[in-house]
Backbone as CSV, one residue per row, in Angstrom:
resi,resn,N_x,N_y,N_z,CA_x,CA_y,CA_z,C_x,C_y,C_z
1,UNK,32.401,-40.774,13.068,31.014,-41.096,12.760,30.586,-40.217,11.596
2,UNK,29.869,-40.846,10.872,29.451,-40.215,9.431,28.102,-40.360,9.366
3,UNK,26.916,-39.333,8.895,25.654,-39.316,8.347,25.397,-39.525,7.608
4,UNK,24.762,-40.826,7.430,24.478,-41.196,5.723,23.474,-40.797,5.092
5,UNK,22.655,-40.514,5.933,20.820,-40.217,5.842,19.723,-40.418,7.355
6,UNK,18.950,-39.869,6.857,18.221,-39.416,8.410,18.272,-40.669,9.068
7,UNK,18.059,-41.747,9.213,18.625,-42.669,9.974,19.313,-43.928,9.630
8,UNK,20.771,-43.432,9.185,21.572,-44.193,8.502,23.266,-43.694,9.177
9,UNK,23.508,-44.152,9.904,25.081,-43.883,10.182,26.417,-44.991,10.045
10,UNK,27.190,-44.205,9.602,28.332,-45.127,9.548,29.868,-44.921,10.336
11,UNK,30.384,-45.624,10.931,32.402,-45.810,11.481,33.046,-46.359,10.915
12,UNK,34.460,-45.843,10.782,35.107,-46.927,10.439,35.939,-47.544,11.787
13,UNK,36.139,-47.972,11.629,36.465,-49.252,12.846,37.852,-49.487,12.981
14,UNK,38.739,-49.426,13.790,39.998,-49.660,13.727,40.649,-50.406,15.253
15,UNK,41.906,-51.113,14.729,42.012,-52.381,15.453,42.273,-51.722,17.396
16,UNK,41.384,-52.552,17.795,42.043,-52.368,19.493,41.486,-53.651,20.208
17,UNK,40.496,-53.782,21.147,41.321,-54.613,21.922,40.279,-56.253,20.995
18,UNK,40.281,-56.145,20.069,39.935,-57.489,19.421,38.549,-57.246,18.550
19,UNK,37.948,-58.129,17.951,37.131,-57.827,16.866,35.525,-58.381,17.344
20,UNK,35.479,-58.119,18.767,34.441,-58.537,19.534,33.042,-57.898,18.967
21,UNK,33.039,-56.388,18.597,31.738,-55.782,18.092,31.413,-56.194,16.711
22,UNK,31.877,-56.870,15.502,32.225,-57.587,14.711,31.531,-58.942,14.946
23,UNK,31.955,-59.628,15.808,31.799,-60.827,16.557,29.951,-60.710,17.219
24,UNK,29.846,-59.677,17.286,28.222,-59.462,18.156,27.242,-59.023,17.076
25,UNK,27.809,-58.553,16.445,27.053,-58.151,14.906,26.799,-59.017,14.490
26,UNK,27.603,-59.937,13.865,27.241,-60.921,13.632,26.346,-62.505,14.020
27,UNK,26.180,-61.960,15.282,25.248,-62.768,16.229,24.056,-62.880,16.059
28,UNK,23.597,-61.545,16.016,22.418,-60.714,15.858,22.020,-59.478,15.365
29,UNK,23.167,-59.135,15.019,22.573,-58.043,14.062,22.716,-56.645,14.564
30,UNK,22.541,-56.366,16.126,22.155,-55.754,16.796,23.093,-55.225,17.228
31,UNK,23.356,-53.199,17.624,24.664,-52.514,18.015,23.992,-51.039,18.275
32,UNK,24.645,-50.768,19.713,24.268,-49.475,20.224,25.778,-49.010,19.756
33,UNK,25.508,-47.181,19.371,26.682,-46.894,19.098,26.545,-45.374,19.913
34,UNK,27.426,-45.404,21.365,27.296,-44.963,22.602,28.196,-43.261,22.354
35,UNK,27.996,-41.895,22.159,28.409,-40.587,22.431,28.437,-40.116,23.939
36,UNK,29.479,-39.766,24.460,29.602,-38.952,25.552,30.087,-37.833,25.306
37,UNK,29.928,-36.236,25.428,30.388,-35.280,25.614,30.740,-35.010,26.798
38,UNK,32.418,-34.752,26.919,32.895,-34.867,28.687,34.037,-33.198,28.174
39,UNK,33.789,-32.694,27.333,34.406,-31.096,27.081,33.712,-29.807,27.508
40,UNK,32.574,-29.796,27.892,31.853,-28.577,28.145,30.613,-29.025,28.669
41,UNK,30.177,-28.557,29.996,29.744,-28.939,30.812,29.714,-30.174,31.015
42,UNK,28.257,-30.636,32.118,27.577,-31.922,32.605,27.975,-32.775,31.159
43,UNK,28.273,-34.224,31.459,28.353,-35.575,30.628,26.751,-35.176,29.941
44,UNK,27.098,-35.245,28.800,25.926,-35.649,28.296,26.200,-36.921,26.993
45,UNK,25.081,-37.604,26.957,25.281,-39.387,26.197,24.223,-39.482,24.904
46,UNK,24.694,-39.653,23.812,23.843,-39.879,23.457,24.042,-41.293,22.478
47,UNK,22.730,-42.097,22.158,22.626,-43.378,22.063,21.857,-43.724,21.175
48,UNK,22.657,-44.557,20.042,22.213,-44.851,18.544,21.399,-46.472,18.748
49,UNK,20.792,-46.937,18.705,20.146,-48.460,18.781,19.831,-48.651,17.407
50,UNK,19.991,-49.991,16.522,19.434,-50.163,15.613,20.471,-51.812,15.049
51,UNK,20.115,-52.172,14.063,20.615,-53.053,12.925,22.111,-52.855,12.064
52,UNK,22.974,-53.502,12.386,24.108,-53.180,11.656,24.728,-53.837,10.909
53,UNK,25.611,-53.195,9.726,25.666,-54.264,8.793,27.627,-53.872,8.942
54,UNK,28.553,-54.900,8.912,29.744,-54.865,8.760,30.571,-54.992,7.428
55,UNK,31.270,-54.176,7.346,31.707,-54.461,5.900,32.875,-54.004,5.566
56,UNK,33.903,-55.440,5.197,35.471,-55.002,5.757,36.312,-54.793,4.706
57,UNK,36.933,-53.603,5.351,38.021,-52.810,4.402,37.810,-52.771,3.200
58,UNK,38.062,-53.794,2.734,38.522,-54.643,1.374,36.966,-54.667,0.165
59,UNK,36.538,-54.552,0.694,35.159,-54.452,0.165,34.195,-52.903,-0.176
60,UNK,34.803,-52.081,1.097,33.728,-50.802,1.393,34.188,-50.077,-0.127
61,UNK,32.818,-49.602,-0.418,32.919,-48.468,-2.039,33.496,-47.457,-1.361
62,UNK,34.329,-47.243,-2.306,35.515,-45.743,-2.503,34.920,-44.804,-2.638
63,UNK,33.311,-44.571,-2.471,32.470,-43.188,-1.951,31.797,-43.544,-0.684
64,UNK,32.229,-44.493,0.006,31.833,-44.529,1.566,33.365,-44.431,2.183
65,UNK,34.771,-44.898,1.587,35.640,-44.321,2.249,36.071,-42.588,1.903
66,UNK,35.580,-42.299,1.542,35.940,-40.742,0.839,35.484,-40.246,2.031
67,UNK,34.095,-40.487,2.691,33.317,-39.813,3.777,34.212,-39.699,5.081
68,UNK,35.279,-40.151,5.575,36.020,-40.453,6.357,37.489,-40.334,6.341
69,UNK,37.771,-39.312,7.100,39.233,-38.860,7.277,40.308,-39.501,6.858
70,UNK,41.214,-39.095,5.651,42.369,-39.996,5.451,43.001,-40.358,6.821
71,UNK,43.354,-39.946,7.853,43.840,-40.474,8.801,43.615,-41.314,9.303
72,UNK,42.136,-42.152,9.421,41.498,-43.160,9.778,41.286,-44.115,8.677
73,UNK,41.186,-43.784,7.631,41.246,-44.918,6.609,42.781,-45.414,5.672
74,UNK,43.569,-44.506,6.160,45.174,-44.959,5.571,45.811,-45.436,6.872
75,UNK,45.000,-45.348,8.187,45.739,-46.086,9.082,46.287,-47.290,8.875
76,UNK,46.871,-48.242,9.614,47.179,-49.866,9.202,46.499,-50.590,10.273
77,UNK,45.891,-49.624,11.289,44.334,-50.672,12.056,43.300,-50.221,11.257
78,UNK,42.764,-49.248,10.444,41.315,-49.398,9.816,41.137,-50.936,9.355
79,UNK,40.305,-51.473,9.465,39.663,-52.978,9.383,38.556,-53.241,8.914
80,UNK,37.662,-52.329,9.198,36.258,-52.251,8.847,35.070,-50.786,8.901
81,UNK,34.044,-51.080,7.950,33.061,-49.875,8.428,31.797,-50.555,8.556
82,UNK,31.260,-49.608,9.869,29.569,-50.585,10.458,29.029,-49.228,9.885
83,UNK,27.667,-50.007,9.326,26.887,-49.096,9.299,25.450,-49.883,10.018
84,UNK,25.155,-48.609,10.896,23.941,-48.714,11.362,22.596,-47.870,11.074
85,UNK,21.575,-48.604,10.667,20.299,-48.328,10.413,19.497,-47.526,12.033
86,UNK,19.785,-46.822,12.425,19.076,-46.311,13.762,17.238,-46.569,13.904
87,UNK,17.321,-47.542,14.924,15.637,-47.845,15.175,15.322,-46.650,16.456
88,UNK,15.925,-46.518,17.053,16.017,-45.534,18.287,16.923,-45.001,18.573
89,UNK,17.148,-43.642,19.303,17.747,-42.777,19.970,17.357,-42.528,21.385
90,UNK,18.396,-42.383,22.055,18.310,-42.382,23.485,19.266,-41.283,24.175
């Protein structure tokens, strides 16, 4: 997960069990993007709500993949990066 601006975040996305969040984005627009801390103490969650825009591989500017670990973007599942506009936190 990357900070783009005070409420602007972005992932890059890589292949597992199908291109379903992709598939829901495109529905409506709409994507919670769900944090659990399960390393030090009590679970704690925290929860991105907002508008997302998909934008695959092949397309994303070479200063939005820079923001993101060569390991995740020279993978051969990187596929895509969402970026979400955050309307709420939870």
């Amino acid at each position: 997960l990357v900070v783009l601006g005070p409420k602007k975040v972005a992932y890059a996305d890589l292949c597992g069990s199908g291109c379903e969040t992709a598939a829901h984005v495109l529905e409506n627009g709409r994507m919670t993007i769900m944090m659990c801390n399960l390393e030090e103490g009590p679970p704690k969650i925290l929860r991105f709500h907002g508008k997302e825009e998909v934008i695959p591989k092949e397309h994303v500017e070479e200063s939005l993949i820079q923001k993101f670990p060569d390991l995740i973007t020279q993978s051969p599942g990187f596929r895509a990066v969402y970026i979400l506009t955050v309307d709420r936190v939870s």
